[in-house]
N, C-alpha and C positions, 0 to 999 in steps of 0.2 A: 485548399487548406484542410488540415485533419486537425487541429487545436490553436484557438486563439484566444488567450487570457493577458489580458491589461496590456492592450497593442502588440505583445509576442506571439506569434504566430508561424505554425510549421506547420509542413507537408506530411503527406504522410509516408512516402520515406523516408524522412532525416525523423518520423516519431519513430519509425520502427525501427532504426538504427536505434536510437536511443535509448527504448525500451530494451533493446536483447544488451546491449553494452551497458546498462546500467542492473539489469537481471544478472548477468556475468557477474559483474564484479561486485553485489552482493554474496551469491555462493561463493563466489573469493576468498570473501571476509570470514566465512568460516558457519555462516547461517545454509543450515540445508532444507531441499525442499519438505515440507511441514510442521516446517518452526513458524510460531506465530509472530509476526513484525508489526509494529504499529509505527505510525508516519506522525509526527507534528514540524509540519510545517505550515508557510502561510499559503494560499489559494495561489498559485499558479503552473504555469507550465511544467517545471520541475516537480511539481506535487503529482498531478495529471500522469507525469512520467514516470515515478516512482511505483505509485498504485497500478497500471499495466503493468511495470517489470516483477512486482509482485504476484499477480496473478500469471504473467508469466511463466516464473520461476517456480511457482506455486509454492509459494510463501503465504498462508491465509493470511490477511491485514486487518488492522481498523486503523482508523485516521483518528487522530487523538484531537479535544478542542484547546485550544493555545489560550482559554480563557478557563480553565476549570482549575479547583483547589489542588497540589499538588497532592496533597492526602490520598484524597480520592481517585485521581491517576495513578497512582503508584496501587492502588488498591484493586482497580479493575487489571493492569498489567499483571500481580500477581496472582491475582484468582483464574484469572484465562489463561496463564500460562505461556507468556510469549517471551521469545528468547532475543529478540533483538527489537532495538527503536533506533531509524531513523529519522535525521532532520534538514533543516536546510541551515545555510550560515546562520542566519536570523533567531534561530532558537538553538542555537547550539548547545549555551549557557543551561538553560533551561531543559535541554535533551540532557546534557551528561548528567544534573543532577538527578532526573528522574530514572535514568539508568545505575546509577550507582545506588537510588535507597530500593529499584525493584529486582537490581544484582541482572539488571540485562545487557546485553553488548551491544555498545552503539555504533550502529552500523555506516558507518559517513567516508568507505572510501575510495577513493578515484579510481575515476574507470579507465584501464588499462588498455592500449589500445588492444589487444590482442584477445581481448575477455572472451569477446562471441566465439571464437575457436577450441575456448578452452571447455565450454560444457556444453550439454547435450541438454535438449528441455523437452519432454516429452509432451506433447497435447496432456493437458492434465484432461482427471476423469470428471465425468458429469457430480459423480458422489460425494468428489474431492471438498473438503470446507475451502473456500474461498476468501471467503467477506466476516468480520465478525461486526456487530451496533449492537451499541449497547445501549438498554431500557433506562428508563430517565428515573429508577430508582425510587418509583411513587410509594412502593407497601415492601418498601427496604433497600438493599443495598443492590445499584444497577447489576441486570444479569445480562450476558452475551449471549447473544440470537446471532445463530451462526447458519452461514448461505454457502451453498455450494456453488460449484461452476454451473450445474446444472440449473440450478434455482437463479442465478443471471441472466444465463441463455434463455429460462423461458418470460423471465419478465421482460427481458431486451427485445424478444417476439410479440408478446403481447402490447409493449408500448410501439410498436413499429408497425400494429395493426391499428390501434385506434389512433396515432398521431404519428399518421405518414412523415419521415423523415426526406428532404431531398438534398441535392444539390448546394441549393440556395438555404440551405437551415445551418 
């Protein structure tokens, strides 16, 4: 198994299917790569799958919280600048409205069997912004702290030296 959230569980072939067929039919949708995307959806497979096709595609993301004021999301989406939010069925309601007051394009759609063929995804660069989290806005208004591919790669190194990953993890 390469992912298993709330009994759903895949391989890691059908993730990496998933991942390039759901990266595809994002740059579909008209988002290209260095436009920023933010995710709110709930904790699962589909979520898991979304944020790979993003870093994929190299879409930088953040994952937005399904519990915060809308003010305030609308506020961080347009100060960082991000051109598209996706969601899952479950906050759709909630996804269009936040895209129509931060004027982004919601990005929700089906993946075409033929996506993978239709783009080309280069290895992004170590330099690349990747990941944006954002500060819990103690001595003002949250700001985005923004991760490369490279600043992943080496944390992903570092956690893989002090807490060996196996098999059975």
């Amino acid at each position: 198994p390469a992912l298993s959230v709330d009994g759903q569980t895949i391989g890691y072939a059908a993730l990496h299917a998933r991942v390039v067929d759901r990266a595809g039919a994002m740059l579909t949708s008209g988002i290209v790569p260095g436009d920023r995307v933010a995710l709110l959806q709930a904790r699962s497979v589909n979520l898991c799958t979304d944020l790979l096709a993003c870093l994929h595609a190299r879409l930088p993301l953040t994952v937005l919280s399904r519990s915060e004021a809308q003010g305030s999301v609308v506020a961080k989406l347009v100060d960082g600048g991000f051109k598209g939010l996706t969601c899952d069925d479950t906050n759709r309601e909630a996804a269009q409205a936040l895209a129509d007051a931060a004027g982004l394009r919601l990005v929700t759609p089906p993946v075409p069997e033929d996506t993978a063929n239709r783009h080309t995804m280069p290895v992004p660069r170590a330099e690349e912004e990747a990941l944006l989290i954002f500060t819990s806005g103690s001595s003002g208004r949250p700001k985005a702290v923004r991760l490369s591919h490279g600043n992943i790669a080496a944390n992903t190194r570092g956690l893989s030296e002090i807490t060996p990953v196996g098999g059975d993890d």
